[in-house]
C-alpha positions as CSV (number, residue, x, y, z in Angstrom):
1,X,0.0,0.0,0.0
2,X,1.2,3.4,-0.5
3,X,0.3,6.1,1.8
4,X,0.9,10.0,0.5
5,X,0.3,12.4,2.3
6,X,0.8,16.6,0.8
7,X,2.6,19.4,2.8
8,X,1.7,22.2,1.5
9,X,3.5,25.9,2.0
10,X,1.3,29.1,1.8
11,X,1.5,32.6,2.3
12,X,-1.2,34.6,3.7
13,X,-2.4,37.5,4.8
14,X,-2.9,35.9,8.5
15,X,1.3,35.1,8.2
16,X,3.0,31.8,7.1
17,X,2.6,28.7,7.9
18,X,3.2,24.9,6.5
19,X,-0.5,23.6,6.0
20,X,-0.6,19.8,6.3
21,X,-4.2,18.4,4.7
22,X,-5.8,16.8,2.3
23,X,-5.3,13.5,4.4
24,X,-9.0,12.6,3.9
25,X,-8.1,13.1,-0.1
26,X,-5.8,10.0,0.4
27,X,-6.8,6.9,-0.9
28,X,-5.1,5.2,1.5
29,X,-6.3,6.9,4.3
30,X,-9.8,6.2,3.1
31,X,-9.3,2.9,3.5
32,X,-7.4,2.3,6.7
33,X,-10.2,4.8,8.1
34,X,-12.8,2.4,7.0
35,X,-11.2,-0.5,8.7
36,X,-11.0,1.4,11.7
37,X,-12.3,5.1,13.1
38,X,-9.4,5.4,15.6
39,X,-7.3,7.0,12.5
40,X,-10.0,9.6,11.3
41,X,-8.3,11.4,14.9
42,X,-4.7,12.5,14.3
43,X,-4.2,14.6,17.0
44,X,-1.9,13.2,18.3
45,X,0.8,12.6,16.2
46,X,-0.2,15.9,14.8
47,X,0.7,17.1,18.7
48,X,3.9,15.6,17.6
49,X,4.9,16.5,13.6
50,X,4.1,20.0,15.7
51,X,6.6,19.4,18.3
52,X,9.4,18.7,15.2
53,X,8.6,21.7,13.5
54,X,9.5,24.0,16.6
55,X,12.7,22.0,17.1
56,X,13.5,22.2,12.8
57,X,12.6,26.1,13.3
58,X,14.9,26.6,16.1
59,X,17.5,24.5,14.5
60,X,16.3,26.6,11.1
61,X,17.5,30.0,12.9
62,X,20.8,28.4,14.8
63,X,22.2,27.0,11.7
64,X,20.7,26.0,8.5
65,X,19.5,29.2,8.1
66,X,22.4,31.4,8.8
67,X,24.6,29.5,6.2
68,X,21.6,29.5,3.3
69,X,20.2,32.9,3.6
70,X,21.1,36.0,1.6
71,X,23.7,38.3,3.1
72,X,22.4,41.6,5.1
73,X,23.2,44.5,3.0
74,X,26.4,46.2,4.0
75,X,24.6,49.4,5.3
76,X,21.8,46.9,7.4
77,X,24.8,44.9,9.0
78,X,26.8,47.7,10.1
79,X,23.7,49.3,11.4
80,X,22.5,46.4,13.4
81,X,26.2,45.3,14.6
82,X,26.3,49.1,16.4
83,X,22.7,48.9,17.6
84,X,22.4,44.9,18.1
85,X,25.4,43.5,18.6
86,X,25.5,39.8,18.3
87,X,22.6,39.4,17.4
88,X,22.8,36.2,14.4
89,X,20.9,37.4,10.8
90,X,17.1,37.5,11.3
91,X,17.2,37.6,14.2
92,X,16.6,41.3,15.9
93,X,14.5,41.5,19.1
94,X,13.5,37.7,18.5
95,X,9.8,37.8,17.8
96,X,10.1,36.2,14.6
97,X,12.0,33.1,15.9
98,X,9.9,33.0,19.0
99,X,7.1,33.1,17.2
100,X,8.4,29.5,15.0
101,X,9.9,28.3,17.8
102,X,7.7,28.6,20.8
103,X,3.7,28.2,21.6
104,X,2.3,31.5,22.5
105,X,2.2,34.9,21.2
106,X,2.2,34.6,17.4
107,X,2.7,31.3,17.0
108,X,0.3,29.6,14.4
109,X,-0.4,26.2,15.8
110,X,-4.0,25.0,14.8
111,X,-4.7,21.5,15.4
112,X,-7.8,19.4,13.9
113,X,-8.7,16.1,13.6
114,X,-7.9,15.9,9.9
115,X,-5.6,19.2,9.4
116,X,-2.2,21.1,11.2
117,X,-1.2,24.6,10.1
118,X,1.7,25.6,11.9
119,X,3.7,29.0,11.5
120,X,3.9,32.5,12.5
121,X,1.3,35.4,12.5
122,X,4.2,38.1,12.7
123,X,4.1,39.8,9.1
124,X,8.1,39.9,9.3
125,X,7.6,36.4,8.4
126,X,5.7,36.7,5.3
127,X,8.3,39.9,4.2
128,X,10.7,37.0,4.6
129,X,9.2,34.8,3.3
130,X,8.0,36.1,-0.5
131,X,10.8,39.3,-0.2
132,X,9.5,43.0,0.1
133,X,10.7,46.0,-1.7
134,X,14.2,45.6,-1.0
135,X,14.3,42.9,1.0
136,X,15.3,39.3,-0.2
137,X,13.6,36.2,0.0
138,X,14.7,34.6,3.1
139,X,12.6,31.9,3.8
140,X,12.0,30.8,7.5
141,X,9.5,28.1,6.6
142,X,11.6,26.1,4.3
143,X,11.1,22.0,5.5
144,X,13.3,19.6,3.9
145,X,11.9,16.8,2.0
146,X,13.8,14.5,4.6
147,X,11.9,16.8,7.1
148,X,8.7,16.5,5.2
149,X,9.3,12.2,4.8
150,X,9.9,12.3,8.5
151,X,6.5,13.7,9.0
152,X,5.0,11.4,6.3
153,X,6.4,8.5,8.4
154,X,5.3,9.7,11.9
155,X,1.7,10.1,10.6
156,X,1.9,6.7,9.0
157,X,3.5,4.7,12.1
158,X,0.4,6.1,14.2
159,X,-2.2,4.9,11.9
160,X,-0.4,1.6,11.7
161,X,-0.1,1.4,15.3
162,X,-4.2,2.6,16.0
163,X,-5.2,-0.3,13.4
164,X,-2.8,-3.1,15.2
165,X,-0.9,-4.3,12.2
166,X,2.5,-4.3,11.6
167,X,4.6,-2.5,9.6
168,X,5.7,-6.0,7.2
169,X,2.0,-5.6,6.2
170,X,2.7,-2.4,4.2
């Protein structure tokens, strides 16, 4: 059997987020939810793709990020050195990378049965995100597709675990 499962980036008004859905859509899913109704519920391991994302956000701003986003513009970097001083690139006051990183505030964290949008509700991030006047694209929502598989295989562990088979069935 082949489970897919779509991750989905989008850009809105509201801020940015990684919108994971259309898990109804799946054929597969159909059919392991007929078997059983336990899996139409994927809260929980929604709790915990969640959870990842935080930790891949904070990891996102630490490291991957710093070596993958476009330099600060000479002016900008001598500016924020004098006024911020070691403060890493995108990184200001914070707000932003709380706001991936940690529940609260602007964090975008909605959890359904069927759906997860996580992200950030602080418009820095969509300027980020899509670029603004003169400000580059640098993306702070940017999974991997090993970070996206990871996700893919977290979901489908869980519904193999709710329906008691074993993975050597799939």
């Amino acid at each position: 059997m082949k489970f897919s499962f779509d991750v989905l980036e989008r850009t809105t008004k509201a801020g940015v987020f990684t919108k994971t859905n259309n898990i109804g859509k799946s054929k597969t899913v159909k059919i392991l939810s007929k078997l059983d109704g336990r899996v139409k519920n994927l809260k929980p391991v929604f709790r915990m793709v969640a959870e990842n994302f935080r930790e891949l956000e904070r990891i996102t701003f630490e490291k991957r990020g710093i070596r993958t986003w476009k330099p600060l513009s000479k002016k900008y970097k001598k500016w924020k050195k004098k006024n911020y001083p070691g403060k890493p690139k995108m990184v200001l006051k914070g707000d932003l990378k709380r706001s991936l990183t940690q529940k609260g505030g602007k964090h975008i964290e909605r959890i359904k049965r069927q759906s997860l949008e996580m992200g950030t509700s602080d418009k820095k991030g969509q300027w980020h995100q899509l670029g603004k006047g003169r400000l580059p694209v640098r993306k702070v929502i940017n999974p991997r597709v090993k970070d996206r598989k990871e996700w893919i295989n977290m979901i489908r562990s869980f519904i193999i675990e709710k329906l008691g088979f074993t993975r050597s069935k799939f």
